[in-house]
C-alpha positions as semicolon CSV with decimal commas, in nm:
position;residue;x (nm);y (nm);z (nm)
1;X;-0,069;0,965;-1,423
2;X;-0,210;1,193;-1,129
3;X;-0,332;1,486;-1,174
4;X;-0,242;1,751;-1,036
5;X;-0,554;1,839;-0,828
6;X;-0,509;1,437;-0,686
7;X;-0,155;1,508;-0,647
8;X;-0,251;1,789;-0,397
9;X;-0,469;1,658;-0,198
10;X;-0,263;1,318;-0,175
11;X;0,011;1,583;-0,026
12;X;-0,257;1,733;0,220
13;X;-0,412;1,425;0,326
14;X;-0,032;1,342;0,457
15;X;0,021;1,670;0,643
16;X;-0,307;1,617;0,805
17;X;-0,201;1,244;0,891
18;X;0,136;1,404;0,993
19;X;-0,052;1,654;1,207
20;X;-0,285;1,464;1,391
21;X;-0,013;1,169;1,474
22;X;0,162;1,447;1,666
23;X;-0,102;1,576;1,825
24;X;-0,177;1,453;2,251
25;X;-0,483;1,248;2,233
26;X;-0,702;1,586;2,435
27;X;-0,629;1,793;2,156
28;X;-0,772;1,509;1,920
29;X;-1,112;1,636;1,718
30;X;-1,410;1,473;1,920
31;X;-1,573;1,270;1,678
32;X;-1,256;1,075;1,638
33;X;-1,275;0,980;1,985
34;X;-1,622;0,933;1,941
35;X;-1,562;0,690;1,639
36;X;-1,286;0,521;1,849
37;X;-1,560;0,412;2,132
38;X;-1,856;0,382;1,900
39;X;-2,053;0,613;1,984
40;X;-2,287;0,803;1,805
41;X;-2,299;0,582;1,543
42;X;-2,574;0,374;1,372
43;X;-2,509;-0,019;1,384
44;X;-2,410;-0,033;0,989
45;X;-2,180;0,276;1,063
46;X;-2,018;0,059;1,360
47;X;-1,978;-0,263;1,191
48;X;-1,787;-0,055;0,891
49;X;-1,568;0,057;1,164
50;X;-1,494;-0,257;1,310
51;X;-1,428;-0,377;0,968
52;X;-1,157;-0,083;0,890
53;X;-1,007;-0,112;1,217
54;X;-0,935;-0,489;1,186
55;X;-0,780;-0,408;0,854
56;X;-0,580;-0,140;0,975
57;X;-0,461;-0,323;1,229
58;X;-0,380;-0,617;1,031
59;X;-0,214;-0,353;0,740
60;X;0,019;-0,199;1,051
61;X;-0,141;0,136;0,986
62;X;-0,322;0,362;1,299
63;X;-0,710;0,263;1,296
64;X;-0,737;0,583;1,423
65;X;-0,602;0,734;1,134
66;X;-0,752;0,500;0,923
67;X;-1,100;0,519;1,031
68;X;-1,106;0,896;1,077
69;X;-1,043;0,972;0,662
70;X;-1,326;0,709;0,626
71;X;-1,498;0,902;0,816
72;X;-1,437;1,273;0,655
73;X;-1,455;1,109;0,333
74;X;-1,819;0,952;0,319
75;X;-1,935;0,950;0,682
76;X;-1,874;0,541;0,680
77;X;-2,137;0,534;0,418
78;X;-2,108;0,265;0,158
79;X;-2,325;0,388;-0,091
80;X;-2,184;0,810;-0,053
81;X;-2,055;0,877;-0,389
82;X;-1,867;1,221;-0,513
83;X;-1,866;1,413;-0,807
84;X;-1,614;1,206;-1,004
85;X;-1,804;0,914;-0,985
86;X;-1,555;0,732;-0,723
87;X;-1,822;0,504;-0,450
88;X;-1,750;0,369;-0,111
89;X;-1,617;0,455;0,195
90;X;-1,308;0,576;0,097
91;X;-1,330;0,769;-0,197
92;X;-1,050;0,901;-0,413
């Protein structure tokens, strides 16, 4: 079972998602269109992108979306790790 701290920011991660599907792509935050075109971005940072946009694409969800919690959550760093021990680009 969830707790209830996970259960809360499971429900916040969707309003966000919610929020930024809605939103015209000029109000987008920069660095996702940054992300989008690569840029700024160190060559192991870009192949992890291309890697979780192919597998967004291929799971039918936005790689926008997709790559921009990878993003918040470890900076597309393999290795970033947080306080509950969880590792990887998308940590939980």
């Amino acid at each position: 079972m969830k707790s209830a701290f996970a259960l809360r920011g499971a429900y916040m991660e969707n309003q966000i998602l919610r929020s930024y599907r809605a939103m015209p792509d000029a109000l987008k935050p920069s660095f996702v269109r940054d992300l989008n075109s690569g840029l700024n971005l160190s060559p192991t940072q870009r192949n992890i992108k291309d890697k979780i946009v192919a597998e967004a694409t291929a799971q039918g969800v936005d790689p926008a979306i997709a790559t921009m919690v990878a993003f918040r959550e470890s900076r597309l760093d393999p290795a970033a790790a947080n306080k509950s021990g969880a590792v990887g680009v998308f940590l939980s």
